[in-house]
MDAnalysis code that builds the backbone (N, CA, C; Angstrom):
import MDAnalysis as mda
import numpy as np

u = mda.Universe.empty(459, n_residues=153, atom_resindex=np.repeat(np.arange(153), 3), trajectory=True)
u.add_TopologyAttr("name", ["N", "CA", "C"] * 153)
u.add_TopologyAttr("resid", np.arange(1, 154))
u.add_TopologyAttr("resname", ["UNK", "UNK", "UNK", "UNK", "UNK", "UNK", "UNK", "UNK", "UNK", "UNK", "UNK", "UNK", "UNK", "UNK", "UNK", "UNK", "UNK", "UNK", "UNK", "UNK", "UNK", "UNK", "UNK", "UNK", "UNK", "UNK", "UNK", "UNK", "UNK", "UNK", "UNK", "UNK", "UNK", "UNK", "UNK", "UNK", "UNK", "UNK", "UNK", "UNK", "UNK", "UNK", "UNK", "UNK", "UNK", "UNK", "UNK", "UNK", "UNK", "UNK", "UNK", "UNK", "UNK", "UNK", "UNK", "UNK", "UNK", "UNK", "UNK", "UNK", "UNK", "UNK", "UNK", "UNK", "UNK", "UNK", "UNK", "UNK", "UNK", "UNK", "UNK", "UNK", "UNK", "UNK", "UNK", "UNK", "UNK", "UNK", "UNK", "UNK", "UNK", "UNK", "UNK", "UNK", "UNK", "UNK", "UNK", "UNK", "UNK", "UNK", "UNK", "UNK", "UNK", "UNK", "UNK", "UNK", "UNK", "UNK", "UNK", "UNK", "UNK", "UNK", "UNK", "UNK", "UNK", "UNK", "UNK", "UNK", "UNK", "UNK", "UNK", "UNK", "UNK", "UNK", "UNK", "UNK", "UNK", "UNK", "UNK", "UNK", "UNK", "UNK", "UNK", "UNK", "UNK", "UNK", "UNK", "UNK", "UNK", "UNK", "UNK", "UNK", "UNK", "UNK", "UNK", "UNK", "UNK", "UNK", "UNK", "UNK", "UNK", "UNK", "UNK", "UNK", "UNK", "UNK", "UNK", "UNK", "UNK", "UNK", "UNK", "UNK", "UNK"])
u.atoms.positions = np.array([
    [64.971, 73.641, 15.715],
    [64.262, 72.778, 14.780],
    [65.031, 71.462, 14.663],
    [64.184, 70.122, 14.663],
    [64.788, 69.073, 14.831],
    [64.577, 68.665, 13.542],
    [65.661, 68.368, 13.054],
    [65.000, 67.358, 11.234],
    [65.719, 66.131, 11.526],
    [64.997, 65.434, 11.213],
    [64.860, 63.807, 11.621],
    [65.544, 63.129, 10.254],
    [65.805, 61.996, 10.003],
    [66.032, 61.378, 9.111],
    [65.184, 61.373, 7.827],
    [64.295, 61.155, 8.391],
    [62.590, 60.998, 7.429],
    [62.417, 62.652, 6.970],
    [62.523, 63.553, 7.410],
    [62.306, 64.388, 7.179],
    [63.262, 64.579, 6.109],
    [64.652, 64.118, 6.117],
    [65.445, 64.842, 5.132],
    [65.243, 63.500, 3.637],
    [64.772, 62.507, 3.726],
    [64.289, 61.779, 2.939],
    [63.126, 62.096, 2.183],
    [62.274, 62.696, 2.902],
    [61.059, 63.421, 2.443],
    [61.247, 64.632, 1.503],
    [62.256, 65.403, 1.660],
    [62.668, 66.291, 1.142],
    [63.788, 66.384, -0.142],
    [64.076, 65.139, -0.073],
    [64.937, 64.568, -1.547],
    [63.754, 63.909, -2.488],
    [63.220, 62.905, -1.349],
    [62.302, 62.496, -2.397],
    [60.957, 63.802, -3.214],
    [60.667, 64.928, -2.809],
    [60.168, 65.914, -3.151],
    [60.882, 66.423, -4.088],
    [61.713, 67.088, -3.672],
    [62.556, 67.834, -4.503],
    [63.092, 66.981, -5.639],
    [63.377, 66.386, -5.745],
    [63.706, 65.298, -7.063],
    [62.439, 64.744, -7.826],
    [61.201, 65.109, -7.267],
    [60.643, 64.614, -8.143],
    [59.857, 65.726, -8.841],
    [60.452, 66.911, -7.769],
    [59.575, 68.610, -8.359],
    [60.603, 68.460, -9.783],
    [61.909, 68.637, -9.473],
    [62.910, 68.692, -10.575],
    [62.427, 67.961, -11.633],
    [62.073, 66.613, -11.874],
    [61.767, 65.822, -12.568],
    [60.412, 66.047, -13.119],
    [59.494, 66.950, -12.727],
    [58.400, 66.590, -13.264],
    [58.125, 68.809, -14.229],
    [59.688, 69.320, -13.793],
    [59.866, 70.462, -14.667],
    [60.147, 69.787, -16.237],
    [61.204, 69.395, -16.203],
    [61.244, 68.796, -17.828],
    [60.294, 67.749, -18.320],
    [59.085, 67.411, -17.601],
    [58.158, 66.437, -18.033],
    [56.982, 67.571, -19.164],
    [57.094, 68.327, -17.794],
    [55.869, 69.764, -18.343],
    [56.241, 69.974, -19.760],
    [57.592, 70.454, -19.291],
    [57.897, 71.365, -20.391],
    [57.806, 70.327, -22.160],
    [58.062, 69.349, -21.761],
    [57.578, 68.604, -22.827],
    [56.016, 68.442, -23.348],
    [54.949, 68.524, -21.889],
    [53.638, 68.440, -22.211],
    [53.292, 69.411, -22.921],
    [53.846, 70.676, -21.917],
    [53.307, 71.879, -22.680],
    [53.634, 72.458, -23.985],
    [54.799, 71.900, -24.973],
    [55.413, 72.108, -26.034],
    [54.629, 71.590, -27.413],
    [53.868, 70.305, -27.022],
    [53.483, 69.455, -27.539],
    [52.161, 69.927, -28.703],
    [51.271, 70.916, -28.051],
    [50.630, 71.735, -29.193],
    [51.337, 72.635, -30.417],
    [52.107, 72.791, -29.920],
    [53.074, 74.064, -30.701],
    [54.384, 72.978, -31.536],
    [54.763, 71.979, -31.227],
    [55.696, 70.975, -31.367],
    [54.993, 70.073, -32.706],
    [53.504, 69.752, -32.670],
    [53.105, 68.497, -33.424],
    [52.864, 68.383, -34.616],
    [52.658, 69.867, -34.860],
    [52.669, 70.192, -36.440],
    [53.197, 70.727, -37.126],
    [54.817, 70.855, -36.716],
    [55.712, 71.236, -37.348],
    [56.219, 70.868, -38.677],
    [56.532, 71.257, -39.320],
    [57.188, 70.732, -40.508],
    [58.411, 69.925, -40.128],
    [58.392, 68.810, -41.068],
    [59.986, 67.622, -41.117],
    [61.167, 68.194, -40.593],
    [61.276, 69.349, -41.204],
    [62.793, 69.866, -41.399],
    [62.874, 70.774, -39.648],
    [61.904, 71.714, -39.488],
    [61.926, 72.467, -38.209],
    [61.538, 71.575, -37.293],
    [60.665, 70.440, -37.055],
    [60.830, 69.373, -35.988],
    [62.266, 69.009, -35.603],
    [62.966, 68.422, -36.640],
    [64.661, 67.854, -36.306],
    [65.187, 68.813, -35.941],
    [65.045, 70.167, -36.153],
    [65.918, 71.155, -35.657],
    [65.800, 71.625, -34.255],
    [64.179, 71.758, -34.034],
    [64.106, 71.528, -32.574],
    [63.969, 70.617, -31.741],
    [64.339, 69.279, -32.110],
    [64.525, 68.067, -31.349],
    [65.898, 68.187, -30.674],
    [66.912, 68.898, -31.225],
    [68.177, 68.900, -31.053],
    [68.783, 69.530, -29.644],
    [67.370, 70.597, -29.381],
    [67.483, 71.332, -28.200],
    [67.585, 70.217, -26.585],
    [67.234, 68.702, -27.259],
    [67.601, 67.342, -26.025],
    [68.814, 66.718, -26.415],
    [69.732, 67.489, -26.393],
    [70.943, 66.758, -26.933],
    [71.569, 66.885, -24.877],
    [71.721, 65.858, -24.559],
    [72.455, 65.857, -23.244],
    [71.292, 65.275, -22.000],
    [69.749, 65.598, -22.450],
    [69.126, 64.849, -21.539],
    [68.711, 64.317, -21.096],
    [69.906, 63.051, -21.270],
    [69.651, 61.671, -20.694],
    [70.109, 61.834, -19.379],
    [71.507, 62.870, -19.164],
    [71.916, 62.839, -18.077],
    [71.020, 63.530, -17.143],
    [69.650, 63.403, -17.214],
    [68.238, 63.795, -16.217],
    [68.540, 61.855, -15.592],
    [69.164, 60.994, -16.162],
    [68.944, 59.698, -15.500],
    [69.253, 60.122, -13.865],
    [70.359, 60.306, -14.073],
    [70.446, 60.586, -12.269],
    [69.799, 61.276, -11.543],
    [69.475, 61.872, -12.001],
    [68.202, 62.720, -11.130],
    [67.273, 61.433, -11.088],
    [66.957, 61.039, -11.917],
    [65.545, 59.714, -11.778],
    [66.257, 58.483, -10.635],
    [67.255, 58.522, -10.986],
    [67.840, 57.355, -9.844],
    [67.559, 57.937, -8.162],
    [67.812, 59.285, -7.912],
    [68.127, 59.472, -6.271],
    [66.783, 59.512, -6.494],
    [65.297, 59.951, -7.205],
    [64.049, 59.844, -7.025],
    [63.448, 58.513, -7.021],
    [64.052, 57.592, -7.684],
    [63.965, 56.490, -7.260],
    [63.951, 56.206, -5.827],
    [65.048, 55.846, -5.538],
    [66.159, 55.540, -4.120],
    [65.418, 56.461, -3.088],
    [65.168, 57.896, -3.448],
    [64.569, 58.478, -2.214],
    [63.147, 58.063, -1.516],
    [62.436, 57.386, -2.956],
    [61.328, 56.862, -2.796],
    [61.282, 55.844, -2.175],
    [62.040, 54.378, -2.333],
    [62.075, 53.227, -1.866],
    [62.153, 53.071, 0.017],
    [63.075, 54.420, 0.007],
    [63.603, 55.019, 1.312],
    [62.762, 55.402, 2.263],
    [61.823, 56.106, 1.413],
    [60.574, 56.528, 2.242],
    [59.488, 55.734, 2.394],
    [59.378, 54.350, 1.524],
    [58.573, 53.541, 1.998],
    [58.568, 52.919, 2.725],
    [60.059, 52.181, 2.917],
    [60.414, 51.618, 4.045],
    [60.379, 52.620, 6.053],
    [60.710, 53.820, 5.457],
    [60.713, 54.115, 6.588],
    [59.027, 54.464, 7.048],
    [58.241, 54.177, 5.689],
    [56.680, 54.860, 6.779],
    [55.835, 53.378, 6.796],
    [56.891, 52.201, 6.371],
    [55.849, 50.684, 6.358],
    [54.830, 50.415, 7.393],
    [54.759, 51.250, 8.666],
    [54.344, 50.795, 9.824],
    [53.291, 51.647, 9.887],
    [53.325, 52.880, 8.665],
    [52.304, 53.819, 9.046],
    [51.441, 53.932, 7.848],
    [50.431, 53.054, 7.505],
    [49.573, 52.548, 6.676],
    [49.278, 53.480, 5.529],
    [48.875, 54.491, 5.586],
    [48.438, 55.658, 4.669],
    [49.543, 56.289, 3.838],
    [50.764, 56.768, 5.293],
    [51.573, 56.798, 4.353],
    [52.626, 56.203, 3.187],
    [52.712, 54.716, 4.173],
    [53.614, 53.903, 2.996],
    [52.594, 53.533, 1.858],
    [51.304, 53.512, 1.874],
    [50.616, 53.427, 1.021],
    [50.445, 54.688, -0.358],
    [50.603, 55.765, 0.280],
    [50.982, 56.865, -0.472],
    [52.266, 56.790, -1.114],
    [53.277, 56.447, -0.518],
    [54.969, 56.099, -0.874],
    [54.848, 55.475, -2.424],
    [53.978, 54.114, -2.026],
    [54.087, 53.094, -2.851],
    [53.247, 53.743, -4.017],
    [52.209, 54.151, -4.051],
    [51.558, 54.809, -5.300],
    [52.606, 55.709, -6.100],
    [53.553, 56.743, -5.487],
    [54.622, 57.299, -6.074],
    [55.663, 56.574, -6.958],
    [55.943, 55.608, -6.365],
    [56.793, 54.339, -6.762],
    [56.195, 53.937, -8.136],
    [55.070, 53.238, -7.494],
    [54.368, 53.136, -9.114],
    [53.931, 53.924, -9.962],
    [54.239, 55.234, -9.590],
    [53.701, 56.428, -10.570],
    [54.862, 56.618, -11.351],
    [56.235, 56.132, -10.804],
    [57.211, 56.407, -11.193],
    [57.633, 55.505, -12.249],
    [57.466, 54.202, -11.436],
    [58.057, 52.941, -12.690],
    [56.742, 53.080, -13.826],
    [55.485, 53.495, -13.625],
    [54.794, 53.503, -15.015],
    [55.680, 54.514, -15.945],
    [55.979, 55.587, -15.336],
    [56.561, 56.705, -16.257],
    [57.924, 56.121, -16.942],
    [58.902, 55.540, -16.138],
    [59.978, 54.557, -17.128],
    [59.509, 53.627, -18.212],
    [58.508, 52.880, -17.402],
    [57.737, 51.927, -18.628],
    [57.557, 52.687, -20.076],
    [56.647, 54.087, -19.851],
    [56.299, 54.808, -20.833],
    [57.523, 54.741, -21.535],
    [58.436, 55.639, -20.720],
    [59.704, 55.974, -22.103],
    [60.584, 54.810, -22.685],
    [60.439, 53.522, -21.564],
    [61.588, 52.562, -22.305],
    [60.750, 51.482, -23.429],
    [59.097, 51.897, -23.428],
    [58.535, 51.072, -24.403],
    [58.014, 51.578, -25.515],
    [57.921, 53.523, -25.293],
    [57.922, 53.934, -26.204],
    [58.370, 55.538, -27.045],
    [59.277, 55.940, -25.585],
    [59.928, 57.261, -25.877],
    [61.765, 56.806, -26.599],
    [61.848, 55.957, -25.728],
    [63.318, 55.504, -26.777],
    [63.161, 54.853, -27.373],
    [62.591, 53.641, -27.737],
    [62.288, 53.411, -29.810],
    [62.935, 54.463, -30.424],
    [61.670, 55.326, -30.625],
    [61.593, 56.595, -31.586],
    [63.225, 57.224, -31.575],
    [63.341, 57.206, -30.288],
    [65.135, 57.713, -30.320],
    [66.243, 56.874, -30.859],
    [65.610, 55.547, -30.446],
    [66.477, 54.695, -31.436],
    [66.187, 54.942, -33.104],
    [65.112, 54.453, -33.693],
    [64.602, 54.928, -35.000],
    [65.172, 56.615, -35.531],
    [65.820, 56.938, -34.362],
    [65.734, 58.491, -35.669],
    [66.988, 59.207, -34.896],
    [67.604, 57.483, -34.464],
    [69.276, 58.714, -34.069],
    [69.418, 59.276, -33.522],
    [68.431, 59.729, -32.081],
    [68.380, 60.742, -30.767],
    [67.971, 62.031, -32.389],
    [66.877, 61.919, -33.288],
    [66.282, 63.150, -33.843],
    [67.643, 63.135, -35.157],
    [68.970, 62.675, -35.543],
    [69.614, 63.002, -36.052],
    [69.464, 62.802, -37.602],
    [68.763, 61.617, -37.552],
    [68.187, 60.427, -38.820],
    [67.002, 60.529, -39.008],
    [66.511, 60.932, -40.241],
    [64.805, 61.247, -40.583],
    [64.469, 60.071, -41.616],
    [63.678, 58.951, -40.702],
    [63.153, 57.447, -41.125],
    [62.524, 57.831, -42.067],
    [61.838, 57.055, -43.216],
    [60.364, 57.224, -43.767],
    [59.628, 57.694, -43.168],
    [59.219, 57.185, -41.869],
    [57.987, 56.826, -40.772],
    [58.179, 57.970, -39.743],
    [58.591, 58.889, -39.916],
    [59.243, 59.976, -38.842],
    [58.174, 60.382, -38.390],
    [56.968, 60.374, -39.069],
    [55.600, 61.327, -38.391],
    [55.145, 60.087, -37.393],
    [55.505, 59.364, -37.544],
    [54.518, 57.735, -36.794],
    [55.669, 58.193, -35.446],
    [56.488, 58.072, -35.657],
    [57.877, 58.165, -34.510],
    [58.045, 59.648, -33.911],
    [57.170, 60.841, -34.320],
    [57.010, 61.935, -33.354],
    [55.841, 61.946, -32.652],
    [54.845, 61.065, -33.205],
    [53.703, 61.453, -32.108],
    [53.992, 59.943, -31.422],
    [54.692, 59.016, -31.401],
    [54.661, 58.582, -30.297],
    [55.940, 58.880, -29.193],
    [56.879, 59.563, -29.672],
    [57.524, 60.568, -28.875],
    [56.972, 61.421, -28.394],
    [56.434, 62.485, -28.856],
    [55.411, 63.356, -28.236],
    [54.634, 62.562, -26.912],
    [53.590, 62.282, -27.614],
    [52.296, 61.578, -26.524],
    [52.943, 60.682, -25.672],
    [53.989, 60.023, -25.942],
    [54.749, 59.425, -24.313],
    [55.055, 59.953, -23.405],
    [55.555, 60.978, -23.956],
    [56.323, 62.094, -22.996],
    [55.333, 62.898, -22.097],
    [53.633, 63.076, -23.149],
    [52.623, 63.748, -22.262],
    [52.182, 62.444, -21.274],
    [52.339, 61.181, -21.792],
    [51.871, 60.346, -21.035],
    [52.669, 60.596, -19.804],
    [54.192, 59.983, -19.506],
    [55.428, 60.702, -18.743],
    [54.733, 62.066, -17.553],
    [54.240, 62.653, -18.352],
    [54.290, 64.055, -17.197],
    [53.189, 63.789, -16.586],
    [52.482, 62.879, -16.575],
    [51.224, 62.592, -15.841],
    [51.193, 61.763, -14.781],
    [52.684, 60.715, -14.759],
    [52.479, 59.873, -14.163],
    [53.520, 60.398, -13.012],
    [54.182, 61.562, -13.550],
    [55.083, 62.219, -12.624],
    [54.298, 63.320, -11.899],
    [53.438, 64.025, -12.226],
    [52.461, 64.109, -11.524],
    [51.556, 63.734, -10.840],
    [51.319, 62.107, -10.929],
    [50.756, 61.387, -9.916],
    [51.781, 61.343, -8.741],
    [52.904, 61.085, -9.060],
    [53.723, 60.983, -8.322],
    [54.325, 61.912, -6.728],
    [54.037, 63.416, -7.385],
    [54.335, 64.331, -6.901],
    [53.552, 64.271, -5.890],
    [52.241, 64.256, -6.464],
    [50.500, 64.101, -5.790],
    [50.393, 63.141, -4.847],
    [50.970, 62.116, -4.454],
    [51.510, 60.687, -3.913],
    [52.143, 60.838, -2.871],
    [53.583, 61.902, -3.491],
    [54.471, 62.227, -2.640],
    [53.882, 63.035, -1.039],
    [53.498, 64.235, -1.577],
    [52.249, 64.899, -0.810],
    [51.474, 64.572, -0.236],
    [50.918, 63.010, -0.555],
    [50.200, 62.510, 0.460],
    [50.618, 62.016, 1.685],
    [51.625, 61.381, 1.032],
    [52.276, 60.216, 1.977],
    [52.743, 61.691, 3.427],
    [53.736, 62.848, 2.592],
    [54.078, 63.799, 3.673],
    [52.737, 64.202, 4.908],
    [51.474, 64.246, 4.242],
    [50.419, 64.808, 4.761],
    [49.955, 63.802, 5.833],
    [50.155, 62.495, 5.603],
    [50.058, 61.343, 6.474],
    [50.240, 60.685, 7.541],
    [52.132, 61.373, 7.510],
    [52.929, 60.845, 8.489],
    [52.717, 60.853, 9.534],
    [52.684, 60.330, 10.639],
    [53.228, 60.647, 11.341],
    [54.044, 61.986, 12.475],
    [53.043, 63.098, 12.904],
    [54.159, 63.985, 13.306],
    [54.649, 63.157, 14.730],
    [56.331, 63.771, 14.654],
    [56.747, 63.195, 16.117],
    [56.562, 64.435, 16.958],
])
């Protein structure tokens, strides 16, 4: 079995974005059971994200693996076109959290500090985050294409 360059690019950029789009879920799917919590048991289970920011690096090599793979399929229309939809599936999903999943983290102390406004500042924590898992699921969906596209040698 020959694995090519692209191939092992293909396979970071996958796998980093399967990884990435587990803690997206798990936020989507929490979100019924999460929204009508009471004040006091919301902050208590907000606490259970104490550390995961360090998911950034994971978002960086999914980045980087992505950029990687566009360049290497530029010549092959469908797929760098697929690449690039990932890309942008990706930077919408940063957009989401840096315009409106960290506010709320700023406003309430990473969950530590309970504002006045704390109910205004969980559902747009919440619903970013469902926004987030959607666009990482475009992404995935993107990813898959572009693989389905290539090029076999």
């Amino acid at each position: 079995m020959n694995i090519t360059f692209r191939d092992a690019v293909f396979f970071i950029a996958l796998m980093s974005t399967a990884m990435a789009l587990g803690p997206s879920f798990a936020h989507l799917f929490e979100l019924p059971n999460k929204i009508g919590l009471a004040r006091d048991a919301y902050f208590t289970v907000q606490q259970i994200y104490a550390g995961w920011n360090r998911l950034a690096y994971l978002l960086v090599i999914e980045l980087v693996s992505m950029l990687a793979l566009a360049v290497l399929m530029w010549h092959h229309t469908r797929a760098f076109y697929a690449a690039a939809v990932a890309i942008l599936a990706l930077a919408a999903a940063q957009a989401v959290f840096w315009l409106f999943t960290y506010p709320a983290n700023v406003a309430t102390n990473n969950w530590t500090t309970i504002p006045a406004d704390w109910d205004s500042w969980r559902r747009q924590w919440e619903f970013s985050h469902a926004v987030g898992a959607f666009c990482q699921l475009t992404a995935m969906g993107a990813l898959i294409v572009s693989l389905l596209a290539r090029p076999v040698e």
